[in-house]
Steps between C-alpha positions, in 0.01 A plus 500: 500500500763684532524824710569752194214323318256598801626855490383506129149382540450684804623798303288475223181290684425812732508785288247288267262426798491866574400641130245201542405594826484840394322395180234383755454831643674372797651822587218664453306730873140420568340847442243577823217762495179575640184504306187649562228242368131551390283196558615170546672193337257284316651122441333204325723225709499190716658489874687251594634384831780263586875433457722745318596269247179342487451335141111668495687889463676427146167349357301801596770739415551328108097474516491848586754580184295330261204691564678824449661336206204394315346840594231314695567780758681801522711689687852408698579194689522544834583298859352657811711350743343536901805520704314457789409154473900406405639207724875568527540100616207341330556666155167578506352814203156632465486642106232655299631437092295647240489800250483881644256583228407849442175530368150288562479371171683150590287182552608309818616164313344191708757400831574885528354787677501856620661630772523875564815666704429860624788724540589853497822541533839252408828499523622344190830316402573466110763289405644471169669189489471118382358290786838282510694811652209715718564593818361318815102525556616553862739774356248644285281519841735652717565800225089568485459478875814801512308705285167465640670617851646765309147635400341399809308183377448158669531228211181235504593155517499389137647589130362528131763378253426659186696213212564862245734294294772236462732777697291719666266461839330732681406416844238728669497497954194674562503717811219433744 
């Protein structure tokens, strides 16, 4: 190819991957906040612990989709993920993947149970943007933990991810 040819498709293949990457909502800041919270999270889930990529974490996830699907439960799908327990080297994850479900009018569907998360205050990360293009989970984490020093708040060792939408997820650090 020649070297004029190679001009052209550079010239016209990057400003179409950023309107697609903009498209995306790559552009797009993750929007940090505090939040006062009454009660606590209620989720109808299953933990799981092992690799990152373990095979076990997308059939719980899609099993956990169906059930809000077929309005067997409902409420928003959600991944508590306990940083605590993540092995840098192993690629080891604890998870707990259910539905945050907001009233006590759900039956707990056989395999799944209740857990209960108690937190009063969060600092909480929206992002509106497709999953292809989101920022980091460690960059998402280092934004929370500078506005919890900011109001004076030590960050416990886990996350709710709150699945709003196709482009939108809320992430919730409760403060200890």
């Amino acid at each position: 190819m020649s070297r004029k040819a190679l001009l052209i498709l550079f010239g016209v293949l990057l400003p179409g991957l950023t309107i697609f990457y903009y498209y995306l909502g790559g552009f797009n800041q993750v929007d940090y906040s505090v939040k006062e919270l009454e009660g606590a999270y209620t989720i109808i889930g299953q933990n799981l612990e092992g690799k990152y990529n373990d095979l076990e974490f997308e059939k719980i996830f899609t099993a956990v989709k169906k059930l809000i699907k077929n309005g067997q439960v409902h409420g928003t799908l959600v991944i508590v993920n306990y940083n605590d327990n993540y092995d840098e080297y192993e690629g080891t994850v604890t998870y707990t993947i259910g539905v945050l479900v907001d009233n006590e009018g759900n039956d707990v569907p056989e395999g799944f149970e209740i857990f209960t998360i108690r937190a009063s205050k969060v600092v909480r990360a929206t992002i509106h943007a497709h999953n292809i293009v989101m920022p980091a989970p460690a960059t998402i984490f280092k934004g929370a933990n500078r506005v919890a020093k900011q109001h004076n708040l030590t960050l416990s060792d886990y996350s709710i991810e709150q699945y709003m939408g196709e482009r939108q997820l809320v992430i919730d650090f409760p403060a200890r």
